[in-house]
C-alpha positions in Angstrom: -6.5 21.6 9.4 -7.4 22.6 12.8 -4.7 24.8 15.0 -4.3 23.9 18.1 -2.4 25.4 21.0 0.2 22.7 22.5 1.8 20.2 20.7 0.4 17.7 22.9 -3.5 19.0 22.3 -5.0 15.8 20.0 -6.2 12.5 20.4 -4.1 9.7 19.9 -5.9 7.4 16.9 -8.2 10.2 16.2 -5.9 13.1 14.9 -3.7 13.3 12.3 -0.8 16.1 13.0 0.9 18.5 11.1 3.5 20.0 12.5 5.7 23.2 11.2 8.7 25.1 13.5 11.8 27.1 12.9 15.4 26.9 13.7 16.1 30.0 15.4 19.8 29.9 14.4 19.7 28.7 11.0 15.7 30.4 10.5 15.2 27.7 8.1 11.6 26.3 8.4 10.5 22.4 9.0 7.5 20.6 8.5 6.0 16.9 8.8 2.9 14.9 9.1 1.5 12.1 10.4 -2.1 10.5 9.8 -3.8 9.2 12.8 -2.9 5.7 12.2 0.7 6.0 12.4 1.9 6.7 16.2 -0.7 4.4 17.2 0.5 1.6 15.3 3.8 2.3 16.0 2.5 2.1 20.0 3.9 6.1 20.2 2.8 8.6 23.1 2.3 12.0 22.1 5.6 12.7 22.9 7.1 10.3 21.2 5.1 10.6 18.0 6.1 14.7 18.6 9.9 13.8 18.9 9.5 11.5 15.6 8.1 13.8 13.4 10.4 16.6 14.3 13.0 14.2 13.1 10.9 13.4 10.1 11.0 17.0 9.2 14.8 16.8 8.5 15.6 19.0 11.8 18.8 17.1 13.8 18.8 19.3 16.8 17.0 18.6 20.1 13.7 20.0 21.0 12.7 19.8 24.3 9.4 20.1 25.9 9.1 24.0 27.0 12.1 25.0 24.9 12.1 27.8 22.6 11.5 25.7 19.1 8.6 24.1 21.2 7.1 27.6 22.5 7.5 28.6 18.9 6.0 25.3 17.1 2.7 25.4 14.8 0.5 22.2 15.3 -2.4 21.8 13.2 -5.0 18.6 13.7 -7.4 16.6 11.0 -9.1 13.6 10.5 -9.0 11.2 8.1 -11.5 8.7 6.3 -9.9 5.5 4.9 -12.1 3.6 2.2 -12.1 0.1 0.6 -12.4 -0.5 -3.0 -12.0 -4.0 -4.9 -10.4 -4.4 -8.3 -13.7 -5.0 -10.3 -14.8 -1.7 -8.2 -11.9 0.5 -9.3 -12.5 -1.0 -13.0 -15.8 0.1 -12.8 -15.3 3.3 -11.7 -12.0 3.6 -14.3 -14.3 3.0 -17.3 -17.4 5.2 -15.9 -14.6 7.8 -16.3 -13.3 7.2 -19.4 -9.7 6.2 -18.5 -10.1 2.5 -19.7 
């Protein structure tokens, strides 16, 4: 997990996020994810895909760009590898490790 400084600082279809914030008048804490497949498939902005995982996270209130829980919000980056295996492949691999 990389930190970055904005929210908006990651490549769409290349990043996943991870975003983590407070609620200054509850200080509980929130948290969500996405991996960078999702907004793109969904055809989200940054924005967007910002706005949905706040909601994600469980938090109802508003966050606006260049309000306070934005100013205060934690935005880490990664990437992802996605692999391909077949059913005679995972077999394979099952008994090699002696859960067959």
């Amino acid at each position: 997990m990389t930190p970055v400084s904005d929210p908006l600082a990651w490549t769409l279809g290349t990043h996943g996020i991870h975003i983590t914030f407070h609620d200054p008048t509850s200080h509980r804490k929130y948290n969500a994810t996405y991996l960078p497949e999702v907004p793109p498939a969904q055809g989200w902005t940054k924005e967007e895909t910002i706005d949905s995982l706040v909601k994600k996270s469980g938090y109802r209130g508003k966050v606006e760009k260049g309000g306070e829980i934005w100013k205060g919000m934690k935005v880490g980056v990664y990437e992802s590898l996605k692999g391909k295996k077949d059913w005679q492949d995972w077999m394979k691999w099952k008994k090699a490790n002696g859960m067959v």
